[in-house]
C-alpha positions, -999 to 999 in steps of 0.1 A, spaced: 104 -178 -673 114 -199 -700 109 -206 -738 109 -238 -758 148 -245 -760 150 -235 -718 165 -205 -724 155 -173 -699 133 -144 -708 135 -113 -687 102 -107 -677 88 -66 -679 100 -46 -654 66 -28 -642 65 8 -647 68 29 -625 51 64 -622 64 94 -609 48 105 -571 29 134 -577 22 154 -547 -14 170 -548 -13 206 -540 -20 219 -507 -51 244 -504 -61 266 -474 -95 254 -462 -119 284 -476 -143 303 -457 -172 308 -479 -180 340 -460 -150 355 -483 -168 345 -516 -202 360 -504 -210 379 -540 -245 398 -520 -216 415 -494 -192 422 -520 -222 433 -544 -234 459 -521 -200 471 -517 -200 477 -553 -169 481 -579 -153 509 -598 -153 497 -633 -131 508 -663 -147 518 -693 -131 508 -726 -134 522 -763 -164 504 -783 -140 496 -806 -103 497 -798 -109 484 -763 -85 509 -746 -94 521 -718 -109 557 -721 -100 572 -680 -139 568 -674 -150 547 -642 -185 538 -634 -188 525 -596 -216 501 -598 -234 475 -572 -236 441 -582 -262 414 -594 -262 402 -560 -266 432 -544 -295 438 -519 -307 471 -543 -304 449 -575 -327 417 -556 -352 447 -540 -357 460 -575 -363 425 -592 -388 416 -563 -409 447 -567 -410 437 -604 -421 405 -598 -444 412 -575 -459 437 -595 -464 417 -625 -478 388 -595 -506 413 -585 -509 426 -623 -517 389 -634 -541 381 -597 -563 415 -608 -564 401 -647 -576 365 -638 -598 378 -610 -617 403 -638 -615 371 -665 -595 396 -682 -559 381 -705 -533 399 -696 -516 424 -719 -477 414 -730 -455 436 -720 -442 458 -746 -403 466 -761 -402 499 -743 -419 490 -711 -386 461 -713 -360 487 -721 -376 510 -697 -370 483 -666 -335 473 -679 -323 511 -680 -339 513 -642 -319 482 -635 -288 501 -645 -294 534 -630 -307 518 -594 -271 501 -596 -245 530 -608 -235 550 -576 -212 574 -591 -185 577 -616 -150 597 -624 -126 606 -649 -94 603 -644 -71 633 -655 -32 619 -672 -4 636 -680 23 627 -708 41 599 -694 6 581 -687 9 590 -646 -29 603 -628 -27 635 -620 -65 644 -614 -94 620 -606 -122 645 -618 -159 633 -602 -174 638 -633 -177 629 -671 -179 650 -704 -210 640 -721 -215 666 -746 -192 695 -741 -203 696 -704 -190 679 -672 -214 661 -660 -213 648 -624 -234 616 -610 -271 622 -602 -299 596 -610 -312 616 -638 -280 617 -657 -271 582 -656 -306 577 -669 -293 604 -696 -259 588 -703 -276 548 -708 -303 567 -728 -279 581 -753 -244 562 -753 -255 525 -762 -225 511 -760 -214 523 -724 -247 510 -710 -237 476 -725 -207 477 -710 -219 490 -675 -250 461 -679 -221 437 -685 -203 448 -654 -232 442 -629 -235 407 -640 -202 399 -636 -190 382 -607 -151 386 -613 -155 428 -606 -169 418 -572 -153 387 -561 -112 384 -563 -99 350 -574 
């Protein structure tokens, strides 16, 4: 190219980029992610301090969200409430809300259908497990699993059941990434 007075201007050179070489990934096999398998299996999951967030040596095993026990329990519920409403229309009858306790009720039989068990495990001074107790000390007393004292621990230590709720719902415990 020239200018006015013929002299030569270099033109741009165009830029040029850097290859980047996309990242080769395994074709997946979606039976590996399947969270209703892996729910069912169910997970063993650390339970931390309310506050400090350590981990206390407490393990809940629970099933998942997916889990055949958890859908069962949501379908009875549902179709509960189905024939609940059917009877109410049929008798020209409102149907009566459902109250706070009848709420708390169902989410605390949510929780206890999917615990399975739970342990403590036992440390010594340098941090190593020494014991894996099947039990937890609720009140002076070791307390082993049984449907009526998981009902008895969610009843009474708030923030564990949160935690525990938490846990079912969360994919990551079930699924590895």
């Amino acid at each position: 190219m020239t200018n006015a007075k013929d002299e030569t201007i270099a033109e741009p050179k165009p830029k040029v980029e850097p290859e980047v070489k996309a990242e080769v990934k395994p074709e997946i096999d979606l039976e590996s992610l399947d969270t209703a398998v892996a729910g069912d299996k169910g997970a063993r999951v650390p339970i931390v301090h309310p506050v400090t967030k350590d981990p206390i040596g407490i393990f809940i095993t629970v099933l998942g969200k997916h889990s055949s026990t958890f859908r069962e329990l949501v379908r009875e519920r549902i179709n509960k409430r189905v024939r609940t409403e059917a009877l109410a229309a049929r008798r020209g009858k409102p149907l009566d809300p459902r109250t706070a306790e009848e709420i708390e009720r169902e989410a605390l039989e949510m929780l206890v259908a999917c615990t399975v068990g739970w342990e403590t495990e036992i440390y010594n001074e340098n941090g190593d497990v020494v014991e894996v107790k099947p039990t937890i000390l609720l009140g002076s007393q070791h307390v082993t699993f049984s449907i009526p004292n998981a009902l008895n621990l969610y009843t009474r230590i708030l923030w564990m059941r949160e935690q525990v709720d938490e846990a079912i719902g969360d994919l990551e415990n079930f699924i590895p990434a």
